[in-house]
C-alpha positions in Angstrom: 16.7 5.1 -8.7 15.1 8.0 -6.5 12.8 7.0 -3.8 10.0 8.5 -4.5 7.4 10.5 -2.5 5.9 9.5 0.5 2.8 11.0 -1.0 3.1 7.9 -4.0 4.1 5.5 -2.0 1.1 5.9 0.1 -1.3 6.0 -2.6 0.5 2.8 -4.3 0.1 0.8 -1.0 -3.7 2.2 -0.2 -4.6 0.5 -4.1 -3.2 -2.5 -3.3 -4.9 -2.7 0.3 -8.2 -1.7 -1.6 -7.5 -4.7 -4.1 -7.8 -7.3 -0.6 -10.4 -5.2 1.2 -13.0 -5.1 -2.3 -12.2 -8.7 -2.8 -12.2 -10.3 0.5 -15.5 -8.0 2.1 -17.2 -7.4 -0.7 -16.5 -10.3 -3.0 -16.9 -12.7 -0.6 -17.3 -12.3 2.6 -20.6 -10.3 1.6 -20.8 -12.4 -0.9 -21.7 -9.6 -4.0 -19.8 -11.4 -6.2 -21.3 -15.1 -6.5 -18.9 -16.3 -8.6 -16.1 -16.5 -5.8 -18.2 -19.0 -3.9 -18.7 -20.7 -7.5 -15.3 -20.9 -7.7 -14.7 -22.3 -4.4 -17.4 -24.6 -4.4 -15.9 -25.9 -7.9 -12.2 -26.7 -6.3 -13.6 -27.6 -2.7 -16.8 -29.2 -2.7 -20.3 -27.3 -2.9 -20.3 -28.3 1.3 -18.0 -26.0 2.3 -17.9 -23.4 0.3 -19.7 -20.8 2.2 -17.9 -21.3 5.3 -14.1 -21.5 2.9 -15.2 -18.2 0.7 -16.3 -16.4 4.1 -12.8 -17.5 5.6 -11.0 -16.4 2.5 -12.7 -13.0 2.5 -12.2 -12.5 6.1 -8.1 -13.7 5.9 -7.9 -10.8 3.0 -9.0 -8.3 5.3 -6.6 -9.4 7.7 -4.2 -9.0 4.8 -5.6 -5.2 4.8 -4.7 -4.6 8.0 -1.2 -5.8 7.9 -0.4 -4.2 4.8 -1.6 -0.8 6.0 0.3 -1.6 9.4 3.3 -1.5 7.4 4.8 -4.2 9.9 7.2 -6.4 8.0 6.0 -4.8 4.9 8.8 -7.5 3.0 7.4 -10.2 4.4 4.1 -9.0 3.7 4.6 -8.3 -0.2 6.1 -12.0 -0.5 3.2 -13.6 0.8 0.7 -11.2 -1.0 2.6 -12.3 -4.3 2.8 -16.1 -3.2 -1.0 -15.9 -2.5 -1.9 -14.3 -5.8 0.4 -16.9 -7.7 -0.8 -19.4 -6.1 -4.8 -18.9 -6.2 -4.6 -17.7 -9.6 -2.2 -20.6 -11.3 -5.2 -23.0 -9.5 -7.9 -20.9 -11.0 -6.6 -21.1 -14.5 -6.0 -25.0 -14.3 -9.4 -26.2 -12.4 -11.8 -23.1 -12.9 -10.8 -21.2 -16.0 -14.9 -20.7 -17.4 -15.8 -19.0 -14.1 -13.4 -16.8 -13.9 -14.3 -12.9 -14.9 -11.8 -12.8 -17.9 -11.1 -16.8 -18.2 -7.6 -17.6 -18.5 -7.2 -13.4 -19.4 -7.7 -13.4 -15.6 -3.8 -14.3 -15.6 -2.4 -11.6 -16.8 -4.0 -9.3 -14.4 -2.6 -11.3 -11.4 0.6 -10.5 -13.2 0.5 -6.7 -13.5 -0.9 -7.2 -10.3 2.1 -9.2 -8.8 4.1 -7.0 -10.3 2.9 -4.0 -8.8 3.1 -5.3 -5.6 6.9 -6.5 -6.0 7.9 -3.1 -7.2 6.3 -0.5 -4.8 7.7 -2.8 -1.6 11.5 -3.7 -3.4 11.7 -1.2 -6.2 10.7 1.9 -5.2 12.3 1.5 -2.3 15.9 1.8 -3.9 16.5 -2.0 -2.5 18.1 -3.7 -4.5 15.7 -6.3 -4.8 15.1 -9.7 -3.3 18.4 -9.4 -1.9 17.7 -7.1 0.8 14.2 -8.6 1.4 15.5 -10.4 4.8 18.3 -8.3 5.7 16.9 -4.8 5.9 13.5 -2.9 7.5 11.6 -6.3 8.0 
């Protein structure tokens, strides 16, 4: 495969860094979205679940940052996927009536997964997971 434009790849990695940012600030660290701190307070315990959503929100913008830094952009896209996996497979076992699309929610962490994995190892003519520690970071 080509690599492809600078130009797309930039725009690809801006939408996923929007993706965190919306979530993490405006979700919940702003809190316009009450149903994140439903959700945590569901899995955690209503006691911490201002100061756990606030944290959450403020560790996505940190995930912002480090995507747009482009600094181990591998590592990055691994634990962006890992997160996203991870929150989401919870979400559908303990939480699936608060989320947005109920268990439907699934399928867009997948696309979303997905697009993440291929605009850091596809696009980039690697070869997949098996360059992912061997090359650029």
């Amino acid at each position: 495969m080509k690599e492809p434009s600078a130009p797309l790849k930039t725009i690809i990695t801006i939408a996923i860094a929007m993706v965190w940012f919306i979530n993490g600030l405006l979700c919940k660290v702003l809190n316009f979205v009450p149903r994140h701190r439903m959700i945590v307070s569901r899995i955690l315990g209503d006691q911490y679940a201002t100061f756990a959503t606030h944290t959450i929100g403020f560790l996505e913008i940190c995930m912002v940052v480090w995507i747009l830094s482009g600094i181990k952009s591998r590592w990055c896209a691994l634990l962006q996927i890992a997160i996203v996996g991870i929150m989401n497979s919870l979400e559908y076992i303990l939480v699936p009536d608060l989320l947005l699309f109920g268990r439907f929610n699934a399928l867009f962490a997948i696309i979303f997964m997905v697009v993440v994995y291929s605009n850091e190892f596809i696009l980039h003519n690697t070869n997949g997971l098996r360059h992912a520690f061997t090359t650029r970071g």
